[in-house]
VOPAGU-2260 file (C-alpha; in pm, 1 decimal, decimal comma):
REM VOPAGU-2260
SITE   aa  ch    i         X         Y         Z
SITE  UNK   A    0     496,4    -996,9   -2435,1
SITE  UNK   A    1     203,6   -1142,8   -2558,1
SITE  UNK   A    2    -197,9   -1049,9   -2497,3
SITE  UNK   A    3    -349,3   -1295,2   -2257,3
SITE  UNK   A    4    -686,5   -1244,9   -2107,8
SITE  UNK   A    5    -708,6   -1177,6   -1757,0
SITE  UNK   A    6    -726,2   -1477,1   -1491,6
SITE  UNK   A    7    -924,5   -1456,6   -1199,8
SITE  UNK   A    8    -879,2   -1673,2    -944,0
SITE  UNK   A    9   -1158,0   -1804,1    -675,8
SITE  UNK   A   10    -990,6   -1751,6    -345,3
SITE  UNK   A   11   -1130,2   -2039,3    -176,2
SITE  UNK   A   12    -966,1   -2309,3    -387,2
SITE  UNK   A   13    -613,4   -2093,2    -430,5
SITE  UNK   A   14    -368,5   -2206,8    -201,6
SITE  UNK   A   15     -15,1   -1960,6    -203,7
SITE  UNK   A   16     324,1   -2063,8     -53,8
SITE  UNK   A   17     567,2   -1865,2      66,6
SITE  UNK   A   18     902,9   -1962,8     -94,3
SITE  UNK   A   19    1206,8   -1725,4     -66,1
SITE  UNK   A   20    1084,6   -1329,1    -104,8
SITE  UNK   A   21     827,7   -1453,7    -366,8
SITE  UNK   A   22     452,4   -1721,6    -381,0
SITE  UNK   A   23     410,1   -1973,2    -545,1
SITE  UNK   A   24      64,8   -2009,1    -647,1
SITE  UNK   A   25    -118,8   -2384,4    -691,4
SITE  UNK   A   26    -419,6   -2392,3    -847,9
SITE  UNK   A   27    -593,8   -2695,8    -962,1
SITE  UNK   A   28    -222,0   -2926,5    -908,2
SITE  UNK   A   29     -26,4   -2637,9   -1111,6
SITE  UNK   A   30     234,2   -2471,7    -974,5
SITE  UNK   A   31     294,7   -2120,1   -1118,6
SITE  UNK   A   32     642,6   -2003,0    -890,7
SITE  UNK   A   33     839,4   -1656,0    -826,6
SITE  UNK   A   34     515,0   -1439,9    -818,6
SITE  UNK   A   35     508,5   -1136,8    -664,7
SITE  UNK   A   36     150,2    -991,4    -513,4
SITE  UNK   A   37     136,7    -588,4    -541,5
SITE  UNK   A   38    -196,0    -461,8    -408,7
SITE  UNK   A   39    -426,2    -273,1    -735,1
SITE  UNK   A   40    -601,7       4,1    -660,0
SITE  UNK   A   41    -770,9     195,7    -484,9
SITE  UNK   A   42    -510,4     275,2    -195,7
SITE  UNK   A   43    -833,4     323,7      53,5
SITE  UNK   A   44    -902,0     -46,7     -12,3
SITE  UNK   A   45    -572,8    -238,5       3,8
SITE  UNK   A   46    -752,8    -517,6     139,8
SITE  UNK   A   47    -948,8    -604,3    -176,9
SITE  UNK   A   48    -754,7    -693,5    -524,4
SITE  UNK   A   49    -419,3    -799,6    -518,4
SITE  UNK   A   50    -196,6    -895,1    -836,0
SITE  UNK   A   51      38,2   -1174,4    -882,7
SITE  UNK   A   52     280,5   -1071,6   -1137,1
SITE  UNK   A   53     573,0   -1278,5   -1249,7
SITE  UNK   A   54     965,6   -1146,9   -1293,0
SITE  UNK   A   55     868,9   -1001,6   -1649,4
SITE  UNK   A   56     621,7    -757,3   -1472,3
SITE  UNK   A   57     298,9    -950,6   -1645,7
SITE  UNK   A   58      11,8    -957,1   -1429,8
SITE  UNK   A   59     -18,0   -1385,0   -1409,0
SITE  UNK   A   60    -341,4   -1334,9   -1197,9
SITE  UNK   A   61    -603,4   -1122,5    -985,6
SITE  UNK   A   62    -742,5   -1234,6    -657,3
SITE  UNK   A   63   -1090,6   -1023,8    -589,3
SITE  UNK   A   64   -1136,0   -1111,8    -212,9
SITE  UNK   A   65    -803,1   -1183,5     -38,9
SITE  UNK   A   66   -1003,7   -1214,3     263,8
SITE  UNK   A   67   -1140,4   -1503,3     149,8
SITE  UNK   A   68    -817,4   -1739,1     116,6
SITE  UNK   A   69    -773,1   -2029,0     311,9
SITE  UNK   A   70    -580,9   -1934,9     651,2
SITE  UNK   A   71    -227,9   -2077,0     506,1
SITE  UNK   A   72    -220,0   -1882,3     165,6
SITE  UNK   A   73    -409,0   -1560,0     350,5
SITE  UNK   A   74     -70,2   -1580,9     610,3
SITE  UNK   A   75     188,3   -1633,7     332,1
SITE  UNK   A   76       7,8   -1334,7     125,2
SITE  UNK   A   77      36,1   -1113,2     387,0
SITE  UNK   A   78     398,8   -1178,3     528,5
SITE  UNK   A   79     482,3   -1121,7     172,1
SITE  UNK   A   80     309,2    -802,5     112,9
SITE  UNK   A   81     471,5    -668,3     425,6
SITE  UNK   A   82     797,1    -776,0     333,0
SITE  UNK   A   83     707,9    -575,8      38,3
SITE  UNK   A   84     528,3    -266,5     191,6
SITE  UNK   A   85     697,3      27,2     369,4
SITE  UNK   A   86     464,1     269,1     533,0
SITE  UNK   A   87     592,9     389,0     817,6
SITE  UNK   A   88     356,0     590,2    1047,4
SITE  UNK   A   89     348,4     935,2    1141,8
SITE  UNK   A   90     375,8    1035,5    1501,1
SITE  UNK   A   91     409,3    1378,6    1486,9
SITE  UNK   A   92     419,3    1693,9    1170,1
SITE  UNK   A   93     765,8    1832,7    1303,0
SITE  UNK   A   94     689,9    2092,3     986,3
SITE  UNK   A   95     525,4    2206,7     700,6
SITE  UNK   A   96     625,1    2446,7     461,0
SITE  UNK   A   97     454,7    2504,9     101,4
SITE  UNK   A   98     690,1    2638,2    -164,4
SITE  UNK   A   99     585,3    2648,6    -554,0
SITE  UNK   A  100     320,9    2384,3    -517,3
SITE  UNK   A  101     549,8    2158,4    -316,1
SITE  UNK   A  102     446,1    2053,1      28,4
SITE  UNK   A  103     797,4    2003,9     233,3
SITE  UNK   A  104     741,4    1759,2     515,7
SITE  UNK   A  105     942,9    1708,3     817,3
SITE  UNK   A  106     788,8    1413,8    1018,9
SITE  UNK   A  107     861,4    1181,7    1304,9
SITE  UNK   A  108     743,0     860,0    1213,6
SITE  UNK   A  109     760,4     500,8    1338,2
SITE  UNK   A  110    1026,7     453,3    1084,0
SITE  UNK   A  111    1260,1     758,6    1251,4
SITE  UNK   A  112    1239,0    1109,8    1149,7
SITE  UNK   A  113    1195,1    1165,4     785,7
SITE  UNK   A  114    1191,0    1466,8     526,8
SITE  UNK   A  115     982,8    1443,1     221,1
SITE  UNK   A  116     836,0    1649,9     -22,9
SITE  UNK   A  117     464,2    1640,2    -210,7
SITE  UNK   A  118     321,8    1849,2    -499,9
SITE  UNK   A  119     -18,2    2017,7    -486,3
SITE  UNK   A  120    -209,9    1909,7    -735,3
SITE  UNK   A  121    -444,1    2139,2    -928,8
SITE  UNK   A  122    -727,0    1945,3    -779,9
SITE  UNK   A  123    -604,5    1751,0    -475,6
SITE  UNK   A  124    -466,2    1786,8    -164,6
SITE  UNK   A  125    -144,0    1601,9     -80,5
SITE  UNK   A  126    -354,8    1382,3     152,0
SITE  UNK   A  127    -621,3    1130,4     129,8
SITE  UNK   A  128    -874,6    1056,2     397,2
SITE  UNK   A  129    -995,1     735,3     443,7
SITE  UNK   A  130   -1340,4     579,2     537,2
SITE  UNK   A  131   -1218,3     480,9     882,0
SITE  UNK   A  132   -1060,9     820,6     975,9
SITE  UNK   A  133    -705,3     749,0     900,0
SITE  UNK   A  134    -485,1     960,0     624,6
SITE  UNK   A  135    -244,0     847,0     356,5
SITE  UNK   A  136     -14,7    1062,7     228,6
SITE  UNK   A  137     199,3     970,2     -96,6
SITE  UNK   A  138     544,1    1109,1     -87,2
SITE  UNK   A  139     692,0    1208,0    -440,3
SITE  UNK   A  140     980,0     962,6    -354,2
SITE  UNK   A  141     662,2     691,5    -386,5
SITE  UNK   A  142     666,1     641,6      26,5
SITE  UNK   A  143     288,5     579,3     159,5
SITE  UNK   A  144     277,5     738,2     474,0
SITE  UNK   A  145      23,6     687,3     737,5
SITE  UNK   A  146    -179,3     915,7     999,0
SITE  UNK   A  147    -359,6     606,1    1181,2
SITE  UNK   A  148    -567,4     907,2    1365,9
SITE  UNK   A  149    -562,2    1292,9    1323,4
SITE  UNK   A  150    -740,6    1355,5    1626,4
SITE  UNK   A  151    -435,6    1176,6    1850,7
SITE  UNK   A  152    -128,5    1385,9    1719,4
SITE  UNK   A  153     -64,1    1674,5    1958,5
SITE  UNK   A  154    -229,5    1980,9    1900,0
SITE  UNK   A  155      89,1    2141,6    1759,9
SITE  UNK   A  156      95,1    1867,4    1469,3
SITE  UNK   A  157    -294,4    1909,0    1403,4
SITE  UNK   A  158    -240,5    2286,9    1359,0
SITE  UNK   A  159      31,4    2205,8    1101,5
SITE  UNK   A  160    -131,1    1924,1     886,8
SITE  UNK   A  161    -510,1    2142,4     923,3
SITE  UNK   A  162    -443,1    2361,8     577,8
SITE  UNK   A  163    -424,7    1969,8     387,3
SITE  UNK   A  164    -668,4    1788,2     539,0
């Protein structure tokens, strides 16, 4: 692998087609195919920077502003990136137990009910509040799960996730 300097790409004039589970990207009458988009960071903002990396895992190019691809490309980014993404929703905190810095969840979620665990970090709570309200929590088996709204889950479930938030 060889040292390339970052490529940015001006969403506007991008245009990405969906072909098989991957994009091709065109830019400028070259076609670059078999990229995959994985969103950067930060997981609060998964509608800004997006990478498209290539089957060797090298990061081929950054788009800044997704929002700002034409409608086609925008459509094909996202189908692909929820092909990609699994974050199922939680409905309700059936439990929550903490046991030598592990959070053990047991959760009904849009995907079914699911068991998962989390570690307390020295400095963090297992769960991240967003700007709009909603929570993600990161499962140590890399799962993103989803609290859309706090406030909504029965009372029994708020009581539950309270000590984390």
């Amino acid at each position: 692998m060889s040292w390339r300097p970052l490529r940015w790409l001006d969403a506007p004039a991008v245009e990405l087609v969906r072909e098989g589970g991957a994009l091709t990207l065109i830019l400028a009458g070259e076609r670059t195919p078999a990229l995959v988009p994985v969103h950067a960071f930060p997981h609060s903002a998964t509608q800004r920077a997006v990478a498209l990396v290539d089957a060797s895992g090298e990061v081929v190019a950054m788009l800044d502003s997704p929002d700002a691809l034409p409608p086609d490309s925008a459509r094909a980014l996202s189908e692909t990136l929820a092909d990609r993404t699994f974050e199922p929703e939680i409905e309700e905190v059936l439990a929550l137990a903490y046991r030598d810095a592990v959070h053990h969840w047991t959760v009904r979620t849009s995907a079914g009910d699911r068991t998962f665990t989390t570690r307390q970090r020295w400095n963090a709570l297992p769960v991240v509040r967003l700007p709009s309200g909603a929570c993600l929590i990161l499962g140590d088996d890399g799962v993103r799960y989803r609290i859309r709204d706090p406030a909504a889950l029965s009372a029994r479930s708020r009581r539950l996730l309270f000590p984390v938030l």
